[in-house]
N, C-alpha and C positions, 0 to 999 in steps of 0.2 A: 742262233742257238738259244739266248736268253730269252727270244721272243714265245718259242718252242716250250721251253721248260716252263715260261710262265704262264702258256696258254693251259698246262696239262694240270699246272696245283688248282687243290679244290677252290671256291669262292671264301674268304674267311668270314662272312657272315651265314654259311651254312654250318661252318665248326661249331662257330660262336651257337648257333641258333639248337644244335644237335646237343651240344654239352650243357646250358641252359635248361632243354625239357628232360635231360638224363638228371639233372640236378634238382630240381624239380620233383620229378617223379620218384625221386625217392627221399625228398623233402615231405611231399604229399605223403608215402607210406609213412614214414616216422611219426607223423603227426598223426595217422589215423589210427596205427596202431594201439592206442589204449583204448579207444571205443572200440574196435574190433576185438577185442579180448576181453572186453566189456560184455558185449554181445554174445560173444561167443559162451560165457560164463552164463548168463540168464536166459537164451534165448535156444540155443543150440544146444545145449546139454540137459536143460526141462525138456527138449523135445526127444533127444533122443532116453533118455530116463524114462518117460514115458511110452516110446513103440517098446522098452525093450520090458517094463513091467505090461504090457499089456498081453506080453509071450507067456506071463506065469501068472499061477493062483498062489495069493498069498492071505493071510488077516482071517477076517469073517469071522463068525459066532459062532462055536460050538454048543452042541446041544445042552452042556451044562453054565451058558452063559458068558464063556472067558471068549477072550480072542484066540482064536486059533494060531499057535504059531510053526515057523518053516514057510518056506515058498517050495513051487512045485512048476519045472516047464511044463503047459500045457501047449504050447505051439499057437493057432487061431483058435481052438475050442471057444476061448471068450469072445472071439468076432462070430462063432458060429452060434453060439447061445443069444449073442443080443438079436437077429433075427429068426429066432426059432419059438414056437409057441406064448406066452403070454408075455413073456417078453421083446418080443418081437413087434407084438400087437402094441406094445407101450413104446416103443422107438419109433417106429410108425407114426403116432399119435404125434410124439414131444415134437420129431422133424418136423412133420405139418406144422403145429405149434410155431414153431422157429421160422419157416420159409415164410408163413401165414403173416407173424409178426412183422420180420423183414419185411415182404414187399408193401404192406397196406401203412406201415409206422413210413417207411423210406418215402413213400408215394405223398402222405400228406404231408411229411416233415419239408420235404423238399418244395411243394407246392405253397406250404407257409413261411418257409425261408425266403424264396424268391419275393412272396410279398413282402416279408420285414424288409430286404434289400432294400427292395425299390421307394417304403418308405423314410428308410432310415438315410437314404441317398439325394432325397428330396432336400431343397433348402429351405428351410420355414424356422419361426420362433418358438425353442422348445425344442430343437433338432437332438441338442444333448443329454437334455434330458430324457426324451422318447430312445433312443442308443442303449443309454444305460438302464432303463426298465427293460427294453425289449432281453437285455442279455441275461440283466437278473436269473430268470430259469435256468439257463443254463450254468451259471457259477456257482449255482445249489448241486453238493454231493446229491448222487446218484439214492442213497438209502433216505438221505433227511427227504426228498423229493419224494420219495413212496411214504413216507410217513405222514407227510403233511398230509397226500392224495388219499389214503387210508382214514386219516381223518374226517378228510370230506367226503368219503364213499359208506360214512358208520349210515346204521338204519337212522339215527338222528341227527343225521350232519348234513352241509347245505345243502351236498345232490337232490336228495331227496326231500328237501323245505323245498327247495327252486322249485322241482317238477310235481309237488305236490302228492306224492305217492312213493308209496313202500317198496323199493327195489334193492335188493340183499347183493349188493356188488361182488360180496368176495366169496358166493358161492358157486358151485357149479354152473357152468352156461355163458349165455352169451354174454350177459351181463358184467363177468370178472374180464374178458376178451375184452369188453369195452372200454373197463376201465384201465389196464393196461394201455391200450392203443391212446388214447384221452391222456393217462402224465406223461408215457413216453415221447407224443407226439410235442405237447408240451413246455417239456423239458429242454428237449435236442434240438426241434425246428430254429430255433435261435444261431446255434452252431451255423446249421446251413447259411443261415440270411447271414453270418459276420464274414462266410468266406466269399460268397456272391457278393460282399458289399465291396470288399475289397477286390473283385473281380469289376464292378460298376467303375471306382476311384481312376483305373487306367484306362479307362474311354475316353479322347479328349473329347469336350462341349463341342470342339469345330465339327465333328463329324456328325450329333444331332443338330448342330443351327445349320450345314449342306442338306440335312432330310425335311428340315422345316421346311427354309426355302425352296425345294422341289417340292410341298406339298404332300408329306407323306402322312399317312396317317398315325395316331398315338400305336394302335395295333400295329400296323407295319414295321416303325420304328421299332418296337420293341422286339417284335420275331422277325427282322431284317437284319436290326444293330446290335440293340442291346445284345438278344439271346446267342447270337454266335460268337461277340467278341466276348462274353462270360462264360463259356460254354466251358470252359478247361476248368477256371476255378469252380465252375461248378459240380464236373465229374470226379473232381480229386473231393469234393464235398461228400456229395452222393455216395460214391467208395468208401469214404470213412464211413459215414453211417450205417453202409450192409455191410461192412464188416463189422462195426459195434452192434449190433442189431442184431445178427447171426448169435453172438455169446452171452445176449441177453439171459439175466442171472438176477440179480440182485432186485431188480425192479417187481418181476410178481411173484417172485420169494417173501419180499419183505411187504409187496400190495394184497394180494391174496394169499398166499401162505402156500407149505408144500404138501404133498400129493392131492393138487386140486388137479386133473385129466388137461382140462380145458385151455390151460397156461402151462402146463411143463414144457420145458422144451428140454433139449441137448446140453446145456450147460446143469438144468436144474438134477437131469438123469446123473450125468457123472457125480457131480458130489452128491448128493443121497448114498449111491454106491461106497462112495470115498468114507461118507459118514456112518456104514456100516463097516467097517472096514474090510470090502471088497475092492480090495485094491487092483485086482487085474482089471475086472468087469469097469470100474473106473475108470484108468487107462486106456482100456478099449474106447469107451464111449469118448474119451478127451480126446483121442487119434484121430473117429470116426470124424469129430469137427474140425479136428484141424484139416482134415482132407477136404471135409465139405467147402471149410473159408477158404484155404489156398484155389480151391476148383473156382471158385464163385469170383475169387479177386482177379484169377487170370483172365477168364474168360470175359469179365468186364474190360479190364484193360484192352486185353486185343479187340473186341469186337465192338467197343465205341471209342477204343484210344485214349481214354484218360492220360493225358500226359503226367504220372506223377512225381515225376523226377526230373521235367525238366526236360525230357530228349526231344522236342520238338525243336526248345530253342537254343539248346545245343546244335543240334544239325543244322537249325537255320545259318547259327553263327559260323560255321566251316563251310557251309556252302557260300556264305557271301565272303571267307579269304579265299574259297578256291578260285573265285571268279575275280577279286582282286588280283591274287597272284597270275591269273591266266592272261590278264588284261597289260 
């Protein structure tokens, strides 16, 4: 009988182990609890503040100069006016603007990060010092950095000493696109290469001194080894980037100035609106990009897997106690 009764009680290190992650888990909530209200305060209530004016017309200029006051539900009227005639033609434009910036700033920032990496990961004399130039750009505000660029873009600033010719950077054309693409490129490219470097630091040396020894080549090692074992910290890079890059604002606001066609984009349209005090049409336009960034971040994640939270090696780490405990 005692044998019976003792076969049927549970194991007491499953109690133990069950009352533990109960304990735990709601250790973890308590603690997370004030960033989550945090969040919820800054993050979740600007958004929904925002769908819920972009439902009404409120503000604007009345014809004798005052602000118009009272709001008014108009439903989507504001989503159906930003694509309807000349305004339409101007959303058009800014998104191009915007996608246009994104991929061609992402494409060469990423491609000059990768080389700061691999420079800044090399061992030579001067290693620390070449680290701390390379980041300089990057720890420069985002405005002082269009300021200085504005500087060098005047009709008699160095651009135009270096190339020897008269190029008017900050007006219409290709010219302002350029210089755009040229600080923000940059600026940011730095960002890339500190998160790839730290993606390079967890490679151990044994696995390039086994490709030596087999004779591989610098090319191969590097799109063999390197680039798949940096491939994570590099898409969590990448993704920061097109999403700062999408909300691009400040840079040819403050480099070329506003209502230049060439460089508005999505951020530049909503506040104009904001600073007329067109408050719905604002809203609208802020909504219309938060859809555009959440659409652009998902579908990056799923469809190259950026791991940015970690669930890779999370799952790694429960697959290897289910095979523990199976064993």
């Amino acid at each position: 009988m005692s044998q019976s009764a003792s076969a049927v009680e549970p194991p007491p290190s499953k109690v133990r182990r069950t009352s533990f992650n109960e304990g735990t888990g709601r250790l973890a909530a308590l603690l997370l609890s004030p960033t989550l209200i945090v969040l919820v305060l800054v993050v979740v209530y600007p958004i929904i503040s925002a769908l819920r004016e972009s439902l009404y017309t409120s503000g604007g200029i009345g014809d004798d100069g005052f602000v118009v006051e009272g709001t008014q539900f108009v439903g989507l009227d504001n989503f159906a006016a930003i694509f309807s005639g000349e305004t339409g033609e101007r959303f058009w434009n800014a998104f191009y603007n915007t996608t246009f910036f994104t991929v061609t700033c992402v494409v060469l920032e990423t491609l000059l990060g990768v080389l700061m990496a691999l420079v800044m990961h090399k061992a030579f004399k001067g290693r620390s010092i070449v680290r701390a130039s390379i980041l300089v750009p990057w720890a420069i505000p985002t405005v002082v950095s269009a300021l200085l660029w504005k500087w060098i873009f005047q009709a008699d600033g160095v651009a135009n000493a270096v190339l020897g010719t008269q190029v008017l950077w900050s007006t219409e054309g290709w010219q302002s696109v350029l210089s755009v693409i040229i600080a923000d490129t940059w600026k940011t490219a730095p960002f890339i290469g500190l998160l790839v470097l730290a993606g390079l630091q967890t490679i151990p040396d044994e696995v390039y001194e086994a490709a030596k020894v087999d004779g591989a080549s610098p090319w191969k090692t590097f799109t063999r080894i390197t680039l798949p074992l940096v491939k994570p910290a590099l898409l969590v890079a990448v993704l920061f980037r097109i999403l700062d890059t999408l909300r691009i604002f400040d840079l040819p606001y403050v480099l070329v100035g506003p209502n230049k066609e060439s460089v508005e984009t999505l951020s530049i349209l909503a506040f104009l609106e904001a600073n007329q005090t067109r408050y719905g049409p604002a809203a609208a336009y802020a909504t219309l990009l938060f859809v555009y960034v959440a659409v652009v971040a998902y579908a990056f994640v799923k469809l190259l897997g950026a791991d940015v939270i970690g669930e890779a090696r999370q799952t790694g780490k429960k697959a290897g106690r289910r095979k523990k405990g199976g064993a």
